[in-house]
C-alpha positions, 0 to 999 in steps of 0.5 A, spaced: 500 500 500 502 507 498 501 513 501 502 519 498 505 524 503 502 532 500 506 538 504 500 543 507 504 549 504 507 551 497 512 556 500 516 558 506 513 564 509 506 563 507 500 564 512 501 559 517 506 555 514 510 552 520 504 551 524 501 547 518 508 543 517 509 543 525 502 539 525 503 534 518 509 532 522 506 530 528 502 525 525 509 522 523 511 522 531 516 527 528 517 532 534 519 538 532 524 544 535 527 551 533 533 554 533 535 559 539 535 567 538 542 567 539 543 562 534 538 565 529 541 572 530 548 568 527 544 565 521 541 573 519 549 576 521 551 571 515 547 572 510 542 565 509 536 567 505 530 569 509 526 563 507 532 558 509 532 562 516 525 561 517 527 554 516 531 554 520 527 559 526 522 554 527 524 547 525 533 548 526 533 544 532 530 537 529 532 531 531 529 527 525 534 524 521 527 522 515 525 530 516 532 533 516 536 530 512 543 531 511 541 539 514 546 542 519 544 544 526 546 552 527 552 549 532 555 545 526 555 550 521 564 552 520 563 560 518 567 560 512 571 566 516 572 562 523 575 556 519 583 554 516 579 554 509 579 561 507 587 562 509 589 557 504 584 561 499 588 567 500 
């Protein structure tokens, strides 16, 4: 038997997308979590996106591998600044 799993939203920041994803998730049994106001205000600093920070804002912090899938927690994020990299870019 196949299920046919429809998002209840076209796009991120529309009306009341996140508590229509929060609830879609739920009956998965995929609880959900944002990010800290700290860790948002590092996102907005560095320039994400405000639909990937929105994300980010209100699902960030979810522990769910099927959900998530290879999105880095805010903590995980290597800023290109604060890494090795960029010195052998130089």
């Amino acid at each position: 038997m196949q299920t046919n799993h429809i998002l209840p939203l076209l796009k991120i920041g529309e009306l009341h997308w996140a508590d229509n994803l929060r609830k879609f998730l739920l009956k998965y049994d995929i609880i959900t979590q944002g990010i800290s106001i700290h860790e948002e205000s590092t996102l907005i600093t560095f320039g994400f996106g405000d639909e990937i920070r929105l994300f980010y804002k209100h699902f960030g912090a979810t522990d769910s591998a099927e959900f998530m899938y290879y999105l880095r927690k805010p903590t995980e994020i290597e800023w290109l600044h604060e890494s090795n990299t960029h010195q052998h870019l130089l």
